[in-house]
C-alpha positions in Angstrom: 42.4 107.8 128.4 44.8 105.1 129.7 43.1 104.8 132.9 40.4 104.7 131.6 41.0 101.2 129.8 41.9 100.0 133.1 39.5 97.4 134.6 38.3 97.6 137.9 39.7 95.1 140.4 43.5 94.8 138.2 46.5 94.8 139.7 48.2 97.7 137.8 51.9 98.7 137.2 52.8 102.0 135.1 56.2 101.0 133.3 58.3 104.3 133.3 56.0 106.8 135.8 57.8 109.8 135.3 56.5 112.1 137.8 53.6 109.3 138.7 50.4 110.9 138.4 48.8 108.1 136.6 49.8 105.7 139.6 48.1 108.1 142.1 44.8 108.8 140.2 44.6 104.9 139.8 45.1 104.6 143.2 42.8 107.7 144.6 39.8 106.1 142.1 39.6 102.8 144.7 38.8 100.5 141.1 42.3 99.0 141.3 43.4 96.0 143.5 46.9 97.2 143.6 48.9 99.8 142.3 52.9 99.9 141.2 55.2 101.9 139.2 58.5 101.5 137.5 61.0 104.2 136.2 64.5 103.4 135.0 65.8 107.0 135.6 66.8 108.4 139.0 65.7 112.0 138.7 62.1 111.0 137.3 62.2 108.3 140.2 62.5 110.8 143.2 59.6 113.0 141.4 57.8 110.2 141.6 58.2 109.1 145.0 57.6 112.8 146.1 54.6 112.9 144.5 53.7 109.8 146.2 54.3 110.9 149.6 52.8 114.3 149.0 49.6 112.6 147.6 49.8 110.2 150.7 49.6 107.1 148.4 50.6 103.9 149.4 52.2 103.0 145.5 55.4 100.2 145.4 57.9 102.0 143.1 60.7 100.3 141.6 63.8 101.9 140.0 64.6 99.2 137.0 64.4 99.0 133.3 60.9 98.5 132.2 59.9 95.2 134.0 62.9 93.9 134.8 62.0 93.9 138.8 57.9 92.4 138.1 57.1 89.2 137.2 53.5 87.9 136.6 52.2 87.6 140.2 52.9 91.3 140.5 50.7 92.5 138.1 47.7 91.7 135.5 47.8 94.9 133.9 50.9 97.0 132.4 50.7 100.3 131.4 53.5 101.2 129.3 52.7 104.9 128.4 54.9 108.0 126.7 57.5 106.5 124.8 58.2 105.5 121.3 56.9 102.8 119.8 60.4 101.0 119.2 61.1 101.3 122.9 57.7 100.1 124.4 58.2 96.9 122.1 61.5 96.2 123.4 60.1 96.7 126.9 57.6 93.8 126.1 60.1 91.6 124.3 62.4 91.4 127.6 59.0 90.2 129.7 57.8 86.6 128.3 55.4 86.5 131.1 53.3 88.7 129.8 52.4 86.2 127.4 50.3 84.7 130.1 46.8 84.2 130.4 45.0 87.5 131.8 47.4 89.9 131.3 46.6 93.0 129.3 48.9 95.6 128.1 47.7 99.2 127.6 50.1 101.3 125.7 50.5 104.2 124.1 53.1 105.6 121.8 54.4 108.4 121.3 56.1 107.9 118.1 56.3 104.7 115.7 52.7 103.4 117.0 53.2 101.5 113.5 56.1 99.8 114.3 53.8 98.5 117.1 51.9 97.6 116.2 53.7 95.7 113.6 55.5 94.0 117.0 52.4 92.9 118.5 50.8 91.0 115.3 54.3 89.3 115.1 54.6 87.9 118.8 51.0 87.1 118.3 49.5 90.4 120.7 45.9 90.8 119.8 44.5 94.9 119.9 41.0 94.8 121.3 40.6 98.3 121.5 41.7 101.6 120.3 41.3 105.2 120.6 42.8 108.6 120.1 42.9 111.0 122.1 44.3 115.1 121.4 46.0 116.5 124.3 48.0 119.9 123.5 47.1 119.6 120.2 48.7 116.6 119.5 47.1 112.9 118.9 47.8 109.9 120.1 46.6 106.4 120.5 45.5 104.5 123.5 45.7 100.3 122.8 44.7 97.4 124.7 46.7 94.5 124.2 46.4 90.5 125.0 48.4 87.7 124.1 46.3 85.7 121.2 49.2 83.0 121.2 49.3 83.0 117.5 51.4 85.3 114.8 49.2 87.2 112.5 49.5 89.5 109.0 47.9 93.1 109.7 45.9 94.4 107.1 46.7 97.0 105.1 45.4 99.6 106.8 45.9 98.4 110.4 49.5 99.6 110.6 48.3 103.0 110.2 45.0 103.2 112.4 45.5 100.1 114.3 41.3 99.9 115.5 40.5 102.7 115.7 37.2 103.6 114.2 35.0 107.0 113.5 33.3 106.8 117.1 34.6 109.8 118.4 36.2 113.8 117.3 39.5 112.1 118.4 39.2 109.4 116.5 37.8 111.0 113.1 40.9 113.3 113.2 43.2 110.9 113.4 42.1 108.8 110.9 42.2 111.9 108.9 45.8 112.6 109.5 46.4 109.2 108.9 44.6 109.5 105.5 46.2 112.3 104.7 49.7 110.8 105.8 48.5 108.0 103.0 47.8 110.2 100.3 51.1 111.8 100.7 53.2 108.6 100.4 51.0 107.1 97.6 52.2 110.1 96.3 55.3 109.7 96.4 55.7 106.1 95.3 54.0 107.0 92.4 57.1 107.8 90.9 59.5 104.6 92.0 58.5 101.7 89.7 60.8 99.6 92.2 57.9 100.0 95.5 55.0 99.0 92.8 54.0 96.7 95.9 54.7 98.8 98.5 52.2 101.4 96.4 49.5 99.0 96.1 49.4 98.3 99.7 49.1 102.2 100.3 46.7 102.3 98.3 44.8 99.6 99.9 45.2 100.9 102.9 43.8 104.7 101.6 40.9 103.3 100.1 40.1 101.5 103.6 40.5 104.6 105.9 38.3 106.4 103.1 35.7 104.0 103.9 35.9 104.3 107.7 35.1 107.9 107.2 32.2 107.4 104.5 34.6 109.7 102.0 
């Protein structure tokens, strides 16, 4: 699904590789310009360059944190996939390049996709597309991000299912986790008079997901 969002002719680093197989399918597909990969860890680093050389793939691999070794004329698209939420934010916050014209971020969380994509709307990262995706029986969600150049107030829904819309299986179940997810909290809220607005904005939110899936 990540590779997928990338567009031919980009110059394409995977921030934190692991064992690199993204890198070397990007590479194999010939619709990349360049390919380079990043891993902070040294163990998941020498996976990576084995798979490299066993795959016979010419791939740049640097062992830093995040992008601390790339800078803008490396790349024009960063995949920052597998992690939490928290830490793909942070990875973004330490590279104010990639506020640059023509960059696009494609990321996707593991945990605390929330969170953000709470980040992105506050350092003024626009999504322009969404999807999930179940692997293992698990879902996820695959984003594209560009910098907008302008802070912005998500609505009340958007924490929860970002843009994702009812256009595919994946997508339809994870807006219905999502919903139910929702329910569960307006649930619970019910019952604190304090989070009154915190409720309302659940509820919002419910009603909007509800829509999405004509329920």
């Amino acid at each position: 699904m990540a590779a997928s969002f990338v567009k031919t002719g980009s110059r394409v680093c995977d921030v934190g590789t692991d064992h690199g197989y993204l890198p070397v399918f990007l590479y194999k597909s010939g619709k990349c310009k360049s390919v380079m990969a990043t891993e902070i860890n040294k163990k998941p680093f020498l996976n990576a360059r084995k798979t490299f050389e066993s795959e016979k793939a010419d791939i740049p691999l640097y062992l830093c944190d995040g992008l601390d070794l790339i800078g803008e004329k490396d790349a024009d698209t960063i995949i920052i996939a597998g992690m939490g939420g928290d830490v793909i934010s942070g990875i973004i916050s330490r590279a104010p390049w990639l506020k640059k014209s023509g960059v696009s971020l494609i990321l996707q969380p593991m945990t605390a996709a929330d969170t953000l994509r709470e980040y992105l709307a506050k350092n003024g990262f626009k999504v322009t597309r969404e999807e999930a995706v179940c692997d293992s029986g698990r879902l996820y969600s695959v984003m594209e991000a560009i910098f907008c150049g302008k802070a912005y107030k998500l609505r009340p829904a958007a924490g929860r299912i970002g843009e994702i819309k009812p256009t595919s299986e994946d997508n339809i179940a994870y807006l219905k986790r999502q919903k139910r997810l929702c329910a569960e909290l307006c649930n619970a809220l019910s019952a604190v008079p304090q989070k009154a607005e915190l409720l309302n904005g659940e509820k919002t939110a419910l009603k909007e997901i509800n829509t999405l899936l004509g329920e």
